[in-house]
C-alpha positions as CSV (number, residue, x, y, z in Angstrom):
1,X,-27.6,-9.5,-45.0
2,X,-24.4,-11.6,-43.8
3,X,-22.0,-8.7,-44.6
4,X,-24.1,-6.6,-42.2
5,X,-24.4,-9.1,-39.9
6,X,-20.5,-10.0,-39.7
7,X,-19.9,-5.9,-39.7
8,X,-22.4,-5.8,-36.5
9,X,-20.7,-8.5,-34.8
10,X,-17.2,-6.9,-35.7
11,X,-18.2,-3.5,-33.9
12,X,-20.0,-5.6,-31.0
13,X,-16.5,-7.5,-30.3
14,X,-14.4,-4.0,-30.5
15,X,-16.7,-2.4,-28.3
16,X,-16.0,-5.1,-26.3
17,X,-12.5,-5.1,-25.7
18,X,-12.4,-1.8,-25.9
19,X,-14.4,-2.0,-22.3
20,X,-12.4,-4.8,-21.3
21,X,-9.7,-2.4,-19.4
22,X,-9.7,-1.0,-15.8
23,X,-12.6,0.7,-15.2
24,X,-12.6,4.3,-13.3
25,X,-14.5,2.8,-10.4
26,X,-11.6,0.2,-9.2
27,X,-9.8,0.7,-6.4
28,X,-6.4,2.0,-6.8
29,X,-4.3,0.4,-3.9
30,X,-1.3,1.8,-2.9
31,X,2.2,-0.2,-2.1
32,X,2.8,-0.5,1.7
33,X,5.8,-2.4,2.1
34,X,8.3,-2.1,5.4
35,X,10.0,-4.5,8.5
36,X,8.8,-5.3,12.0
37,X,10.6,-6.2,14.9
38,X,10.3,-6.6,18.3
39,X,12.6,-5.5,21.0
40,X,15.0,-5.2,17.9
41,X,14.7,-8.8,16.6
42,X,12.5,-9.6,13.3
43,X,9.5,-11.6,14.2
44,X,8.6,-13.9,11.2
45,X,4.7,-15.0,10.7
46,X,3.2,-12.3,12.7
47,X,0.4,-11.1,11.4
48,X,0.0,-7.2,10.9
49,X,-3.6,-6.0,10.2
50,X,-4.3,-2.1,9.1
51,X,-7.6,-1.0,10.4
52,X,-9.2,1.9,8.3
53,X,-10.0,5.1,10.1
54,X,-11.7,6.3,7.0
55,X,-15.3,5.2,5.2
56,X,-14.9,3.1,2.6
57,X,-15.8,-0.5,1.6
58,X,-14.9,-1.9,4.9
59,X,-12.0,-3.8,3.6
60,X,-9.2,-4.5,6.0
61,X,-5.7,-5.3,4.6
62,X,-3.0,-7.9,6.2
63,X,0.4,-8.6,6.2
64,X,2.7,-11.8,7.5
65,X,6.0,-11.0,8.4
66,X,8.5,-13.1,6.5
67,X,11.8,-14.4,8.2
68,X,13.8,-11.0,7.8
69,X,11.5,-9.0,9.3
70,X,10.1,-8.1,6.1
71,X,6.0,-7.7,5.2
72,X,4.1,-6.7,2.3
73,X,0.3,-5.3,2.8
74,X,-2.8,-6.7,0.7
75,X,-6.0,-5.8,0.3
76,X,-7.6,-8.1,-1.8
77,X,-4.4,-10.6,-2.9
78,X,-1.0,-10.6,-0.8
79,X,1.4,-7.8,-1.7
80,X,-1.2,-6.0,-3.3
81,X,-1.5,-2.5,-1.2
82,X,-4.0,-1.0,0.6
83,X,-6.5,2.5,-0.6
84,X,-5.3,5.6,0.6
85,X,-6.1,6.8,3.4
86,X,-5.6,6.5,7.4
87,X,-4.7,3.5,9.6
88,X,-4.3,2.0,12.5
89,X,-2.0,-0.8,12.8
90,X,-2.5,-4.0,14.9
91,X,0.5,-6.7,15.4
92,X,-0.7,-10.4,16.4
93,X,2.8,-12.7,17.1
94,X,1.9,-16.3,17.3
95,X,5.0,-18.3,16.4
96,X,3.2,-21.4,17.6
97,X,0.4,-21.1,15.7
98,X,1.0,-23.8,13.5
99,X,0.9,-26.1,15.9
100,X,-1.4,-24.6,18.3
101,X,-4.9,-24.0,17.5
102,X,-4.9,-21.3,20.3
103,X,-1.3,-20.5,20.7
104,X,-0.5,-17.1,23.1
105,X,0.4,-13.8,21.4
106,X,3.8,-13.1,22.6
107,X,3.7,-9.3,22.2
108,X,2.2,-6.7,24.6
109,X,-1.7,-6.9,24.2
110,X,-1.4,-2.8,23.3
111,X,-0.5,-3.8,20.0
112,X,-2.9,-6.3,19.6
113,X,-6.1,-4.0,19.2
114,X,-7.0,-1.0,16.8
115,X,-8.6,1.0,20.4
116,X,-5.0,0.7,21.9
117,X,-2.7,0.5,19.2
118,X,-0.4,3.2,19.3
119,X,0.7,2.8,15.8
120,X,-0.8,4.8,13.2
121,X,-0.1,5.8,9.1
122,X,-1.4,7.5,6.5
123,X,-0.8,6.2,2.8
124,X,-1.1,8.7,0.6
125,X,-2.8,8.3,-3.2
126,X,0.4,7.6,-5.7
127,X,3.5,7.2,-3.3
128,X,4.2,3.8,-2.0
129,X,4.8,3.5,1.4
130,X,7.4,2.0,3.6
131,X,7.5,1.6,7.0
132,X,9.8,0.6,10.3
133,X,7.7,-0.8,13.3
134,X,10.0,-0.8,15.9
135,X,7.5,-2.4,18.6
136,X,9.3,-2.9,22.3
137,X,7.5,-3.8,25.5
C-alpha cells in the first residue's frame, strides 16, 4: 500500500513539472527597441506609448526614453516587447514631471494622441524590431 502510494505521488509530481513550462496560450512578445529625438536632440524620460490597431487583450505597451535617446517597449515588465501586430505610436515629453504634478508636454500635441499621431509600425511575429523616431515640430 505505501509503495503504491509513494509511486502515485512520484507520477503526480512529474506530471507536474512536466506542466510547469510555457504554455501555448502565452503571449509571445516581440523585442521593440529603437531612439527618439526631437528636432535632432534625444529627449530623456519621455514617455512613448504603442496603441494597438488590432483586437487583442487590450494591453497597451510603454516605453521611457533613457538619456541617449534610447527606449525599450514593455508590455507587461519594462523591456519586455509588445505582441505582433499594428501600432500607433504616441510621444508624451514632460521633463518637469518630477517636480510638477502637471508639468506641460513640450512636444507638438500631434504626437501626443493615437487619432493624430502620424507615427505608425507593424511588429512582425519573430523579428525584433528597431526603430528611429525622428519627431520635429
Amino acid at each position: 500500500m505505501k509503495m503504491r502510494l509513494a509511486k502515485s505521488l512520484l507520477m503526480l509530481g512529474m506530471l507536474g513539472a512536466a506542466g510547469c513550462g510555457r504554455t501555448s496560450e502565452e503571449p509571445v512578445f516581440q523585442s521593440v527597441t529603437g531612439t527618439v529625438r526631437f528636432n535632432g536632440k534625444p529627449i530623456p524620460k519621455a514617455e512613448v506609448t504603442f496603441h494597438p490597431q488590432f483586437d487583442g487583450p487590450g494591453w497597451v505597451p510603454v516605453a521611457v526614453v533613457k538619456d541617449d535617446g534610447t527606449f525599450a517597449a514593455g508590455t507587461k515588465l519594462a523591456g519586455d516587447g509588445v505582441l505582433p501586430g499594428k501600432y500607433k505610436v504616441t510621444f508624451i515629453w514632460r521633463p518637469a514631471a518630477e517636480q510638477l504634478n502637471d508639468a506641460p508636454n513640450l512636444l507638438p500635441e500631434k504626437f501626443a494622441s493615437p487619432k493624430t499621431s502620424p507615427i505608425e509600425i507593424d511588429v512582425i511575429e519573430g523579428q525584433p524590431s528597431s526603430h528611429k523616431f525622428e519627431l520635429k515640430n
